[in-house]
N, C-alpha and C positions, 0 to 999 in steps of 0.2 A: 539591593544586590544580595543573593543570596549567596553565604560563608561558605565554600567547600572543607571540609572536615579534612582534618590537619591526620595522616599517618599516623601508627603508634609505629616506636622504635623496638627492636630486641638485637640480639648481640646477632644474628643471624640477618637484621635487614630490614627496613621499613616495611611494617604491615599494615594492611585495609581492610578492616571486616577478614578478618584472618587470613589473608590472601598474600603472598609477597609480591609487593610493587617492584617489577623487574627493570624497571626502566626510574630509575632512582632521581634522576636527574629533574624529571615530569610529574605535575600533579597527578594527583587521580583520575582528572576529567582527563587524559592524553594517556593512559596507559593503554593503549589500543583494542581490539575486538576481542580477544581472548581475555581481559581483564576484563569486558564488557556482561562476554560469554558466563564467568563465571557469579559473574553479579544476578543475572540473571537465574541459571538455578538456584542456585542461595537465595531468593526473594520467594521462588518457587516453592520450596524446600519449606521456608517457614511456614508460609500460607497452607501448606498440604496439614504441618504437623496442627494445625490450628484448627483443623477440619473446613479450610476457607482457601479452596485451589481455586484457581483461575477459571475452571470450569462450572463448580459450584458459585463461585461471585457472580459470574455471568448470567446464568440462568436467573440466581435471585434478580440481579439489577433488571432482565427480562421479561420477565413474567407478567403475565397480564390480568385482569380482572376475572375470566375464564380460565384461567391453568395453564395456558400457552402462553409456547415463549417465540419471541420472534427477537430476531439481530437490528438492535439500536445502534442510531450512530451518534444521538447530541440527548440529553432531559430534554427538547423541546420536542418530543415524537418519535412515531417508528420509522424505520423504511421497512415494508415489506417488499420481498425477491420473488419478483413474478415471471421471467425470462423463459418461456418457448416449454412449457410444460410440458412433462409427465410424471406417471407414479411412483413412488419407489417405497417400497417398506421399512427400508435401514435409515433413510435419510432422517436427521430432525422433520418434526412434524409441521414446524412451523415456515420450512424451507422447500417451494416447489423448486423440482427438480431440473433443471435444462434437458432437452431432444437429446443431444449430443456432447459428446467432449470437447470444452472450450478451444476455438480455433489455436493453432500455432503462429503468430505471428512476427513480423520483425521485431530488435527493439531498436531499431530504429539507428540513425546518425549519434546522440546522444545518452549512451546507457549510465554512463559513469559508474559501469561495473568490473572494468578493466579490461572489456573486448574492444573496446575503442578510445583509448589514451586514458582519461582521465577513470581511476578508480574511489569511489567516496565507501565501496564495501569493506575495505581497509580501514576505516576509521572510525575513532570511538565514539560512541555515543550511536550511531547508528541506527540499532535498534532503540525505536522511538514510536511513538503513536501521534506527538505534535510535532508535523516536520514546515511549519511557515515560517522557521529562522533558521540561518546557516549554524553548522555544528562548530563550539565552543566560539559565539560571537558571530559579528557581520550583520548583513542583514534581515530584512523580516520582507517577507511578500505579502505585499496590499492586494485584498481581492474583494469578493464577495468569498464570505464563508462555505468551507462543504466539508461536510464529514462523510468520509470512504470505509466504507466495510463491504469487503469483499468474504464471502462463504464457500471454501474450497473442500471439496469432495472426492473421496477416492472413489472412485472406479472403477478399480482394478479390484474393489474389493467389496460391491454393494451398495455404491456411493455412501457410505458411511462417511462421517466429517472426519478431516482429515488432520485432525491434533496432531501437533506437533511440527508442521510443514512450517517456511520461511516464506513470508511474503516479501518482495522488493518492490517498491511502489515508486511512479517517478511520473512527474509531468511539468509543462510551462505554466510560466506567468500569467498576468496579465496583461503583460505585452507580447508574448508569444515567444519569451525569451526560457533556454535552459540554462539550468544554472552549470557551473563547472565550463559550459562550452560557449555561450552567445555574448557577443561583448560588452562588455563591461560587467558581466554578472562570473567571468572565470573563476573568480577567488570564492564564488559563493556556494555553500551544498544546499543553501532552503528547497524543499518541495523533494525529496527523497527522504527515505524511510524503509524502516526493515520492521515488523511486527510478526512474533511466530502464532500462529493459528491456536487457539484455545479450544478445548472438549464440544465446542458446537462447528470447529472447524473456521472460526472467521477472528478475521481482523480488519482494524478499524483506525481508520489517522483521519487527521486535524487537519484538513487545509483550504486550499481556497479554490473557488470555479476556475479553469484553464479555459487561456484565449480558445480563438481560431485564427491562426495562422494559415498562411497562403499556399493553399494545394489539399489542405488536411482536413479532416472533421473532427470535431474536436472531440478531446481523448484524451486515457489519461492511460500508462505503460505497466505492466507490472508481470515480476518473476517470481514463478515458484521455486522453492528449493527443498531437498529434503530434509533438511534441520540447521538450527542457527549458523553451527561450526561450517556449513558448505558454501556459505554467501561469499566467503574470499576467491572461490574459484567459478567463475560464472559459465563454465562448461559444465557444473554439477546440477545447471537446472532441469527440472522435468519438466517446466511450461515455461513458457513465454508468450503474452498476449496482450489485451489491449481493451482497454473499456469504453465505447461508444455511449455521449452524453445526449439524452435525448433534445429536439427542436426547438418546440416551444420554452423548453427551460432556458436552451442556451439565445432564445431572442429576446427574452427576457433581460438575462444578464448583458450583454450585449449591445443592450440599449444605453447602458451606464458609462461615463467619460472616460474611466479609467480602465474600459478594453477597445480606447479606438481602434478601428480599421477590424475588429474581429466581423460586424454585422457584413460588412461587403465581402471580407474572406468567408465567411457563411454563406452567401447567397452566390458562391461562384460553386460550391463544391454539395451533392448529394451523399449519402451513403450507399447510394445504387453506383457512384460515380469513382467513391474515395478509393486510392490505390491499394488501402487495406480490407477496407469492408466490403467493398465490391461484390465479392464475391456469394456472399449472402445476406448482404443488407444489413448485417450485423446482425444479424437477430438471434445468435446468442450471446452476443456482448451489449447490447442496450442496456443501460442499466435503468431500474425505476430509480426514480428521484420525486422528492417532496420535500416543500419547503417556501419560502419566499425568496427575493432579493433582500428586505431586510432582515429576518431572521436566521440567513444563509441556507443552503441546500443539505440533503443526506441522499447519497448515493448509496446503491446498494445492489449488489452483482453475485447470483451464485454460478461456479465455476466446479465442473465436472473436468478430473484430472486423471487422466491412464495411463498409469506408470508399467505397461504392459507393453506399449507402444514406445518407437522411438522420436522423442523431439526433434520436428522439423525445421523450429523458428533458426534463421539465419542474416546473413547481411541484405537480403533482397529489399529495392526500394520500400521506402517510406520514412514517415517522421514522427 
């Protein structure tokens, strides 16, 4: 079990990494988003002075045998982002660009962003990149492995990557179950995750293949926001959409005992048919994926964002 570091005291108040702990009563790990917030640039902050920023880490841990860098998600390989081409000159080099601006979509019955009861963006620890256990304890979602990294793009300005945006990531089990809302999993927050975009514009979480539940394709949810401090009020997002997991991957995983009933709910529903993707067959939300069942998946989605335009995602069906 790993020890949480014990406050230094001063006449003034319990301090954390020089921070005062406002809520005196609460360890560290409970001092909510704002004590999160500030941990965060502080970690930032040192790495910059180091000449070792979160943008410069990434590229080195990227970079390839030729000079190019392309968005990993696990040491066992790449995912390259191949989604519905064209050219762009600003973009990383290593990121084909998407036709269009990632759709608007719902988020669904389930956000646990505080537009529909339950909120987990109030709580600490949040921002996280391994979200397969509920935050401070509970339990841990069994799956097959997948690593998510999504590459978000402004638009509004050249599709240059989009440093410094708040990704909110959210999807089911492998029962088809969410957490915060489906029963027996209420008390639990596993499978959400906040991660803010790094100098190539992407982020990247820990988690495991999502069923197919009955009606849906399976998918996985996610919000942009314009910086960490905005994820408390979920009208500050400028996107809201939805990542479409390709076929053969998911009959693959599907085949395994511990997503019964997803292969029948897969073979009732298309993406020509699904209430969200309908529309255009998803085809810029497919994500490439690579990978095995036993060495788990890496998904990998880039998402063109125009913050020029007004967010349409709202309560209309889906899940």
């Amino acid at each position: 079990m790993t020890r949480i570091p014990e406050p230094d005291h001063t006449p003034d108040g319990p301090f954390y990494e020089g921070r005062l702990l406002t809520r005196t009563n609460e360890e560290v790990v409970d001092q909510g988003i704002a004590f999160d917030l500030g941990t965060l640039v502080s970690r930032r902050g040192a790495l910059s002075i180091l000449g070792l920023g979160l943008g410069a880490a990434t590229l080195a841990a990227c970079t390839t045998a030729t000079g190019t860098t392309t968005p990993t998600a696990s040491a066992t390989g790449t995912a390259t982002v191949t989604p519905a081409p064209t050219s762009s000159a600003t973009a990383d080099a290593s990121v084909t660009v998407p036709a269009g601006e990632i759709p608007d979509e719902t988020a669904g019955p389930y956000p646990g962003d505080g537009s529909n009861g339950a909120d987990v963006l109030e709580r600490s620890g949040i921002i996280r990149s391994e979200i397969r256990s509920s935050l401070g304890g509970g339990a841990t979602a069994s799956g097959v492995p997948m690593t998510l990294t999504l590459t978000i793009l402004d638009q509004a300005n050249g599709d240059v990557p989009f440093e410094g945006v708040a990704v909110y990531v959210w999807h089911c089990d492998a029962a088809g179950g969410y957490s915060m809302y489906s029963d027996g999993i209420t008390e639990e927050t596993y499978l959400r995750g906040v991660q803010v975009a790094d100098s190539d514009g992407a982020v990247t979480f820990t988690s495991i293949f999502p069923a197919c539940y009955t009606g849906r394709w399976p998918h996985i949810h996610f919000e942009v926001y314009p910086k960490a401090a905005a994820i408390t009020d979920s009208t500050t997002a400028i996107a809201t959409s939805q990542v479409a997991l390709p076929a053969g991957v998911c009959d693959k995983v599907y085949a395994l005992s511990n997503y019964a009933g997803s292969s029948q709910n897969l073979a009732q529903v298309s993406l020509a048919t699904d209430n969200v993707f309908s529309d255009d067959s998803g085809v810029l939300q497919l994500a490439t994926v690579t990978g095995s069942v036993t060495t788990g998946y890496k998904v990998a989605l880039a998402a063109r964002v125009d913050t020029s335009t007004t967010p349409t995602a709202g309560t209309a069906p889906g899940r």
